[in-house]
C-alpha positions as CSV (number, residue, x, y, z in Angstrom):
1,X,162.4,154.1,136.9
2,X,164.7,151.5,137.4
3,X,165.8,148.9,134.2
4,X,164.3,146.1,135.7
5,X,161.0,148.1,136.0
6,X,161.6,149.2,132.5
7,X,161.3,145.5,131.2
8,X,158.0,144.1,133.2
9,X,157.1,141.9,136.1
10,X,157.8,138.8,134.1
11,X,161.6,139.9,134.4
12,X,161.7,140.3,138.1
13,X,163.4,137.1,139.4
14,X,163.9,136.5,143.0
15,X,166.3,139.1,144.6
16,X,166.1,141.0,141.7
17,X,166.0,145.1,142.8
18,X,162.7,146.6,142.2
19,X,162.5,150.0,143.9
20,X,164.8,153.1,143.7
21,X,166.8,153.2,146.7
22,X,167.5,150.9,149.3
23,X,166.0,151.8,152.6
24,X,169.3,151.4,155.5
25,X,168.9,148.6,157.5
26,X,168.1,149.5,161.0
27,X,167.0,153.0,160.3
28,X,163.4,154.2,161.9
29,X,161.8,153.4,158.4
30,X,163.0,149.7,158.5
31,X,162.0,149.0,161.5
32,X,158.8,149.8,161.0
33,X,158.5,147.6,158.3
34,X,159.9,144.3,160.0
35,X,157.7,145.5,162.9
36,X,154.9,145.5,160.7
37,X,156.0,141.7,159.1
38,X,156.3,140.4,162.4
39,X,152.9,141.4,163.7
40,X,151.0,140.5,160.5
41,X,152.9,137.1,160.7
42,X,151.8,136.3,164.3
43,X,148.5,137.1,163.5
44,X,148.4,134.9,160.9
45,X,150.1,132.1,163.5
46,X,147.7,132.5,165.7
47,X,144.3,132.6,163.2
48,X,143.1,136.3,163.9
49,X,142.1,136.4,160.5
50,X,139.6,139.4,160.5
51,X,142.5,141.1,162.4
52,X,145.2,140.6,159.5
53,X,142.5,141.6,157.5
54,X,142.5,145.0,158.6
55,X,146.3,145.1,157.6
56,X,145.7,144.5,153.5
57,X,144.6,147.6,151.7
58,X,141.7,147.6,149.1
59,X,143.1,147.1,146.2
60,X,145.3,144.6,147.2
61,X,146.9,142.4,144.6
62,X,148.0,138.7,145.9
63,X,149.8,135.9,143.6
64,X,151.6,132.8,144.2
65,X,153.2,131.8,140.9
66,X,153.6,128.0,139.3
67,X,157.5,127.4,140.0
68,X,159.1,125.4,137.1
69,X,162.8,123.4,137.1
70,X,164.7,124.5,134.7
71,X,168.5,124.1,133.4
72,X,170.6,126.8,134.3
73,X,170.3,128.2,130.9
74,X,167.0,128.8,131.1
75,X,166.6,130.4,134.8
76,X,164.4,133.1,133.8
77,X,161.6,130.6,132.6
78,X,161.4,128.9,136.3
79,X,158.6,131.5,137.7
80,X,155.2,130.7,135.3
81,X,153.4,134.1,136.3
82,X,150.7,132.5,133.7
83,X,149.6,129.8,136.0
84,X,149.4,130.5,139.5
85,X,148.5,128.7,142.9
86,X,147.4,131.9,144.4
87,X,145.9,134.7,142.2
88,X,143.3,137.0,144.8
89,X,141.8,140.4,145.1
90,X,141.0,142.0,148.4
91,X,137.5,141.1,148.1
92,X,138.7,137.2,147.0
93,X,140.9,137.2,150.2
94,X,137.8,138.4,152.9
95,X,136.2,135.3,150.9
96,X,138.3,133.3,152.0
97,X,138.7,134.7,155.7
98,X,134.8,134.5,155.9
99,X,134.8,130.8,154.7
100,X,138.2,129.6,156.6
101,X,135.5,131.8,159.6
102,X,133.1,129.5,159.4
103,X,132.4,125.8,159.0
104,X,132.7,125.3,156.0
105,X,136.6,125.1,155.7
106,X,137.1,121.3,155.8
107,X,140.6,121.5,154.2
108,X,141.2,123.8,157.6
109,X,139.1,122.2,160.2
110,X,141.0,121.6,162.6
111,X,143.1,124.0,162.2
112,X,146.5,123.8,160.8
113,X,149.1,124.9,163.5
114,X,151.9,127.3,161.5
115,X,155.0,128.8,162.8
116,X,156.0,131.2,160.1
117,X,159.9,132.6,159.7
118,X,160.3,136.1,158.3
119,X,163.9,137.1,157.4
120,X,166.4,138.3,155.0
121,X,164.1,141.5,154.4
122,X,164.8,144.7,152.3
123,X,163.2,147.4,152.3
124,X,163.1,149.6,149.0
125,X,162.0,153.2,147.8
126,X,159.8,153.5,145.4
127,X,158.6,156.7,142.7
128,X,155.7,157.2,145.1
129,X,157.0,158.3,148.7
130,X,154.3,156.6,150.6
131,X,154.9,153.0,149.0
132,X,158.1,151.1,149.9
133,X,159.0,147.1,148.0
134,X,159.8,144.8,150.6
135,X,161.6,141.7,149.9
136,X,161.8,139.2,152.4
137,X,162.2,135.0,152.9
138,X,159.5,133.3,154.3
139,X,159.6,129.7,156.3
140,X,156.8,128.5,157.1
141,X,156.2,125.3,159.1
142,X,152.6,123.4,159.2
143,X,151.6,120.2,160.9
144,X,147.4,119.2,161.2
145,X,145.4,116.5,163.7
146,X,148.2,114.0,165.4
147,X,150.7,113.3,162.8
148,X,154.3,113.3,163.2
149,X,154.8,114.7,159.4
150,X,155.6,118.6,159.0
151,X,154.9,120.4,156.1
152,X,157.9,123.0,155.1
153,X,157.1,125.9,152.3
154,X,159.8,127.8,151.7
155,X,160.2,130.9,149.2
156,X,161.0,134.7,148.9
157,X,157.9,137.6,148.8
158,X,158.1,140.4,147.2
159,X,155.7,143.0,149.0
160,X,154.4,146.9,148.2
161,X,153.8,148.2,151.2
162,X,151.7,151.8,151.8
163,X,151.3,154.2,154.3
164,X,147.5,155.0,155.4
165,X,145.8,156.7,157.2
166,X,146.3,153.6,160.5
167,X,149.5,152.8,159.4
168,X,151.1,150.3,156.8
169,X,149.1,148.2,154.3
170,X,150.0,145.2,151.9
171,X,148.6,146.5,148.9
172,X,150.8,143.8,146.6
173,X,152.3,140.5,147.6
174,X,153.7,138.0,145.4
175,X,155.5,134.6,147.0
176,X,158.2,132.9,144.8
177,X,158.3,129.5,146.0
178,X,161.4,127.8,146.3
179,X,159.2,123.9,145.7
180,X,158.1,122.9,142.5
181,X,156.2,120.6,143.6
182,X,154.6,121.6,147.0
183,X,154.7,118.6,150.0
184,X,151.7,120.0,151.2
185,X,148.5,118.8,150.3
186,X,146.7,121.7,150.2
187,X,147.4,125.7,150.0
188,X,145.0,126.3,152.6
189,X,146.5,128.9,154.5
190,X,148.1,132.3,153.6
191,X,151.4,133.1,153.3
């Protein structure tokens, strides 16, 4: 177990190591991994919801912490894991596919048109040799109806990722968000 595992989730800052070992970039292993970011973010791109779906695993854990400015003496207060924007179960997240499904989804009706930018990812081992921590920075670009204005969110997740029996699954995702105070004006879509 790793020290910063030793001292708790609160601890974990962005780029902090989490896992045991860092997985080589480029090797088979990695690839599969940014293979497996790519596809779940085009299907999130492109609204084939039930689809991305079928990529979370069931006890999937899903947070978007309040981010705080602080002075650079007090850094490690900045993520507020206490209040979150985000804080869903598997069965909470197929809520929400079913009712961003149907017509009931005003804050997503139209739909919001996303581009979202996956880079900077590490790959980590963890104790358990079917789950892997991936880090990786996330860009994601959103603009609704006619208007000119793009929303930008910006911010670093922090992934488990397991192997099952159809391939890789998010069981955990938390997104650090780089914003305090998000220009968006809703959360509306997943990231």
């Amino acid at each position: 177990m790793t020290e910063v595992q030793q001292r708790g989730v609160e601890d974990i800052q962005p780029g902090s190591p989490v896992g045991t070992k860092r997985v080589p970039v480029g090797s088979p292993l990695y690839n599969h991994v940014v293979t497996f970011l790519y596809e779940e973010a085009t299907l999130l791109d492109q609204i084939r919801l039930k689809e991305w779906s079928e990529l979370l695993d069931t006890d999937l854990i899903y947070t978007v912490p309040l981010r705080q400015t602080r002075t650079a003496s007090e850094l490690k207060t900045t993520i507020v894991r206490t209040t979150q924007h985000y804080h869903d179960d598997y069965r909470s997240i197929l809520g929400r596919i079913l009712r961003l499904s149907g017509k009931s989804a005003w804050a997503e009706d139209p739909p919001s048109r996303t581009r979202r930018l996956v880079t900077n990812i590490f790959v980590e081992e963890t104790a358990k040799a079917d789950e892997w921590v991936v880090t990786s920075y996330l860009l994601l670009t959103r603009s609704r109806f006619k208007d000119h204005h793009v929303d930008i969110i910006s911010g670093e997740r922090r992934d488990v990722l397991r192997r099952g029996e159809n391939g890789l699954k998010l069981a955990r995702r938390e997104v650090i968000l780089d914003q305090a105070v998000l220009g968006t004006p809703n959360l509306a879509v997943f990231l």
